[in-house]
C-alpha positions in Angstrom: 92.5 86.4 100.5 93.0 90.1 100.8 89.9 90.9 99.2 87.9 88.5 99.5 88.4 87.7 103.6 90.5 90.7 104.9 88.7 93.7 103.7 85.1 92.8 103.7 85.7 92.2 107.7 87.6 95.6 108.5 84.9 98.0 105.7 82.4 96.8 108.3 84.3 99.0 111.1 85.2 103.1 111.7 87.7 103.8 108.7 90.3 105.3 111.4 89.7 102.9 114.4 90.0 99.9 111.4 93.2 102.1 110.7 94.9 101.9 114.3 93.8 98.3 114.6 95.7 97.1 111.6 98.7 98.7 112.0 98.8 96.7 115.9 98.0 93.7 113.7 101.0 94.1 111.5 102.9 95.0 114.4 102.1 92.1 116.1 102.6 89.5 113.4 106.1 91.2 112.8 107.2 90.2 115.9 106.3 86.6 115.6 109.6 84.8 114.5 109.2 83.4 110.7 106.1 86.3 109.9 108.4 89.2 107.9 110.5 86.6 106.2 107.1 84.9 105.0 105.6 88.2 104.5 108.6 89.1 102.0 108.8 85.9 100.4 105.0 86.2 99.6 104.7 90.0 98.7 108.7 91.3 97.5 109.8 91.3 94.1 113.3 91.2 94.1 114.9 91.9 90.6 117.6 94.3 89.7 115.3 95.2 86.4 112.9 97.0 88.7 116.0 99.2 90.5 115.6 102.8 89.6 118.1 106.0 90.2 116.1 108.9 90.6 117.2 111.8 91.7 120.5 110.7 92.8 118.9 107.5 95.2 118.9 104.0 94.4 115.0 102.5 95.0 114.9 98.8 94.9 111.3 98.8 92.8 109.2 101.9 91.6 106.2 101.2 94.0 106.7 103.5 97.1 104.1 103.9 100.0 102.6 107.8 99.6 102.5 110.0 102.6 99.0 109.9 104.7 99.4 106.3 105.8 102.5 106.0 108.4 102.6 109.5 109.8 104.5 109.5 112.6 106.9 106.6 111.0 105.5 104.1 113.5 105.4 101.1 110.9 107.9 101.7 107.9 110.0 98.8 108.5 107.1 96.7 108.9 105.1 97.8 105.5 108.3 97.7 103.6 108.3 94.1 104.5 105.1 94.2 102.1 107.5 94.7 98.8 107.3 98.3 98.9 110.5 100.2 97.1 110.4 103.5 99.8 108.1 104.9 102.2 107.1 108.4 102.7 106.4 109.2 106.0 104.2 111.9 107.4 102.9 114.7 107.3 104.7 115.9 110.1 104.8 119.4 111.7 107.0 121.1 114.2 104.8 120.6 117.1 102.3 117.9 117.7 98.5 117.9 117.0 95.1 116.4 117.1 93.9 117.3 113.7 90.2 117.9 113.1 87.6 117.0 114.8 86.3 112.9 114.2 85.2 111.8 112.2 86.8 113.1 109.8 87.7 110.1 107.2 85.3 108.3 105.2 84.9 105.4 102.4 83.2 105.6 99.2 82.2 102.2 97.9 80.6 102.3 95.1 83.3 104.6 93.9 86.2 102.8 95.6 87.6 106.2 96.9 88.1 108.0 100.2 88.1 111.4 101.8 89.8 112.3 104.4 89.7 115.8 106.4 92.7 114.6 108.9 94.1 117.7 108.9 97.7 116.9 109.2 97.1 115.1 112.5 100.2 114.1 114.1 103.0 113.6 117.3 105.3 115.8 115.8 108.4 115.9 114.0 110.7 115.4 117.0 109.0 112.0 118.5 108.9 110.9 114.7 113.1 111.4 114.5 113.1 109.1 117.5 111.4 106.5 115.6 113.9 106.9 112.3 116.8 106.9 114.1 116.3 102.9 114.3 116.5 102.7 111.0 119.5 101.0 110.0 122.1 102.1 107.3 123.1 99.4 104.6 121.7 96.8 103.5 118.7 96.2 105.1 117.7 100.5 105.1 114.2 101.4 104.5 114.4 104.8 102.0 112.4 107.2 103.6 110.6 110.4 102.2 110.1 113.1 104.8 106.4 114.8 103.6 106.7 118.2 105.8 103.8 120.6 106.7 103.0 123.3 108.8 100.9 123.5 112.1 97.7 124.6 111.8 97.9 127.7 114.1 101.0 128.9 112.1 100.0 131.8 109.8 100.8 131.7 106.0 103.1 134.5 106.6 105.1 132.5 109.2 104.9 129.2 107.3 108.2 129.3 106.3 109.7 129.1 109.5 107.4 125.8 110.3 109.0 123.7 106.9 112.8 125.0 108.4 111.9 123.2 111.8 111.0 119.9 110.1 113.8 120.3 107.8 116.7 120.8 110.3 115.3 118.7 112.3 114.6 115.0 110.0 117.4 116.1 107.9 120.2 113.2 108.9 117.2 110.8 108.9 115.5 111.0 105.5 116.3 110.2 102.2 114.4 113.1 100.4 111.6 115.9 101.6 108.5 116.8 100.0 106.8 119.9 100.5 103.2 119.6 101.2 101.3 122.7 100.6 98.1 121.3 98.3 96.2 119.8 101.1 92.8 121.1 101.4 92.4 120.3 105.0 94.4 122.8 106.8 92.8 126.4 106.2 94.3 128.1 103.7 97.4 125.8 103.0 96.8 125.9 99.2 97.6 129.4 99.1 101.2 128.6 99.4 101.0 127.2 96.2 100.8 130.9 95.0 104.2 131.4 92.6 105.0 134.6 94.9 105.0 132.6 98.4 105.6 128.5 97.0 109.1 130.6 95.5 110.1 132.0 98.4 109.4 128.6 100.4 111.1 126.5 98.4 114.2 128.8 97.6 114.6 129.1 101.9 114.8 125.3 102.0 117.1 124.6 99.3 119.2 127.4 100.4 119.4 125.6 103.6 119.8 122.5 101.8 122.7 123.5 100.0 124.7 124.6 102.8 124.5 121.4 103.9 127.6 118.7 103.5 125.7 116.6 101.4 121.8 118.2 99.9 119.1 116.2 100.0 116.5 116.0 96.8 113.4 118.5 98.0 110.1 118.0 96.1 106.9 119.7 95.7 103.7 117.9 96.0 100.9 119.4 94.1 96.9 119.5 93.7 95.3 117.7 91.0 93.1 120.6 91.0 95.6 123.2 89.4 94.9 125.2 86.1 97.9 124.2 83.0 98.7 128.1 84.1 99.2 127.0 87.4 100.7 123.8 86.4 103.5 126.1 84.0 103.8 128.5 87.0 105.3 124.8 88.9 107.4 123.5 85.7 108.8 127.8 86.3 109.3 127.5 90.4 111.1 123.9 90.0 113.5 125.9 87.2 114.2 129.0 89.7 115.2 126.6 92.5 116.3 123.8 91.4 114.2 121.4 93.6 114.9 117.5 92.6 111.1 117.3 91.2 107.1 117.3 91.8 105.0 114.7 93.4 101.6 114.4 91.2 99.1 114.4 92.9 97.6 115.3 96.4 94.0 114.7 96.8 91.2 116.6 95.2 88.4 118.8 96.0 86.6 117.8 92.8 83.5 115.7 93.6 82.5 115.2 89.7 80.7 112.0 88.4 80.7 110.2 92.5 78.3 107.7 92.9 78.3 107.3 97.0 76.1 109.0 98.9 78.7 110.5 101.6 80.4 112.1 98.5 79.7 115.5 99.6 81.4 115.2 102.9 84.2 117.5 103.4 88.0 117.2 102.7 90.3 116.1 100.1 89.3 113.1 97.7 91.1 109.9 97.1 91.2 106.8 95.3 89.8 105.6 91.8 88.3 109.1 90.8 91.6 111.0 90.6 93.1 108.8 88.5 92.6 110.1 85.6 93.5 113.5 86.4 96.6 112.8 88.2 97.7 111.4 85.2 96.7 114.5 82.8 98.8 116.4 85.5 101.4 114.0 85.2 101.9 114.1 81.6 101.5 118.1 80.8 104.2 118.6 83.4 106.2 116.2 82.0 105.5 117.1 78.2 105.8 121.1 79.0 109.0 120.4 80.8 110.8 118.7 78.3 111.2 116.2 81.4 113.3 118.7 83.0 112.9 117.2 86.1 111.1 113.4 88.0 108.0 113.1 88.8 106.4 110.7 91.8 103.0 109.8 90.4 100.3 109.3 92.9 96.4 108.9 92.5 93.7 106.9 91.8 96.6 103.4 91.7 94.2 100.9 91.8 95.5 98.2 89.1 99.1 97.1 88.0 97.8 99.1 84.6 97.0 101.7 86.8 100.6 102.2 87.8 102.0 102.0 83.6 99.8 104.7 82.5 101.7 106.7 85.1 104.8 105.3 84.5 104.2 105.9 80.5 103.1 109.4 81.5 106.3 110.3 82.4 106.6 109.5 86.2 109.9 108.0 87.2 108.1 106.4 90.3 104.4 105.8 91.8 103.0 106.0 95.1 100.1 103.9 96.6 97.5 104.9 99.1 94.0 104.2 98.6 94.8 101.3 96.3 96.8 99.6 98.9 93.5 99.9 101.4 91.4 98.7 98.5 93.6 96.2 96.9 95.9 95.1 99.6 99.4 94.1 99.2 99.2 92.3 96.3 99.1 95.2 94.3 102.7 95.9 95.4 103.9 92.5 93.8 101.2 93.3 90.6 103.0 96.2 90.0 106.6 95.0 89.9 105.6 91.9 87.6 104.0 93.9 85.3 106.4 96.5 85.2 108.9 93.3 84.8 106.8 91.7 82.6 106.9 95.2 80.2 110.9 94.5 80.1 110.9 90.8 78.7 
């Protein structure tokens, strides 16, 4: 129905208005008494073969939403409802902002893809906290992955201070943090990814994190577009400080072998095209590494298959984002059976 109904009717509307409409419509059906039981009943599947420990937290499934798509952790009850295993909220940054100029997301079609050029568009870490605090504890929690950032008018050389703030301040309302310095659309955030400066980054927070009662896992999300040098210089910085693992991969700036004609539009890449390069990445870090630490695998998810190559890669756990706008839901529940169905 997803496909067929759903999507043809929203791909004929602005990407980003088609965006803010949905999540209402989920909202709105939420709230109807009978909708999230139905909407779990159709899309969850519940099985303790699919639970995973990974880095010291227990996921229900393996099939977690990726950062990008609830930024200000307005709907993470709601699309868990859809069978997802965790959500990963943001990015978020200390203070809010507008992001770039619209428009400033974009489908590809013919190559079932995306670029966006948000730049880490957001309300801010504090009015997102207010949102997590309803988040219940127990049964019925939503595991949440705070993706951090840095505002756009901070300088690389005060960056650091910007990933504290987020820290401190989500700290007793996340599960785990990820690091996000490999998006290509806040000027010169990728520079971070330098050994020199990503070291000295990550070794702040997890000093932090380590004077806490209880540490929380930190993880680095990469580019796809990284060299193996860069990639060994990463399998290093995790050794040095000890961060819980990577998440592979952000988008890319790599427009080879597209097919639409808005392919040169600016911003970071998505979808269908990175998927086989997230999983290269995937599998040298995890092959170099002597799997010394877990990897999230994200990119290019389009097809339950889609999901094992990263799984057989050496990812303990994937991530979804253009695939879920593509595929809908149902991928969720495509996932887990197959994943299942590998078991039997």
């Amino acid at each position: 129905m997803y496909k067929s109904l759903i999507r043809p009717l929203l791909f004929r509307f602005d990407p980003e208005k088609v965006h803010h409409f949905t999540f209402s419509s989920i909202r709105f059906l939420n709230n109807i008494p009978g909708i999230p039981s139905a909407l779990r009943s159709a899309y969850e599947v519940s099985d303790p073969r699919l639970e995973r420990e990974v880095f010291g937290l227990k996921f229900k499934n393996p099939v977690g939403l990726a950062a990008g798509l609830d930024k200000d952790a307005k709907l993470y009850k709601e699309l868990s409802g859809l069978g997802f295993g965790f959500i990963e909220i943001g990015t978020l940054t200390p203070k809010p902002q507008e992001g770039n100029p619209k428009k400033r997301l974009f489908r590809l079609r013919e190559d079932s893809a995306i670029i966006n050029r948000m730049g880490f568009n957001n309300g801010g870490v504090a009015a997102a906290v207010e949102r997590l605090k309803k988040n219940p504890k127990g049964k019925n929690h939503v595991l949440i992955g705070g993706n951090i950032g840095k505002n756009k008018v901070t300088s690389n050389d005060d960056a650091v201070g910007d990933y504290e703030i987020c820290y401190e301040t989500l700290y007793d309302y996340v599960d785990y943090f990820v690091v996000n310095v490999s998006s290509p659309n806040t000027p010169n955030l990728r520079e971070l990814q330098d050994k020199e400066p990503l070291t000295k980054l990550l070794q702040t927070l997890q000093d932090r994190n380590n004077s806490k009662p209880k540490a929380k896992p930190i993880l680095l999300k990469i580019a796809p577009d990284l060299t193996d040098d860069q990639l060994l210089d990463i399998i290093d910085i995790v050794k040095v400080t000890k961060i819980a693992g990577v998440i592979a991969t952000n988008t890319t700036i790599s427009r080879e072998g597209l097919l639409s004609e808005n392919k040169a539009e600016a911003g970071g890449l998505s979808g269908k095209p990175l998927a086989k390069r997230s999983t290269e990445v995937i599998r040298f870090l995890s092959e170099k590494s002597n799997k010394a630490f877990p990897i999230i695998g994200v990119g290019g998810i389009h097809s339950a298959d889609d999901a094992m190559e990263k799984l057989e890669a050496g990812a303990s756990l994937v991530q979804l984002y253009t695939g879920f706008i593509y595929e809908g839901p149902g991928l969720i529940k495509a996932i887990c059976k197959k994943i299942l169905l590998s078991k039997s």
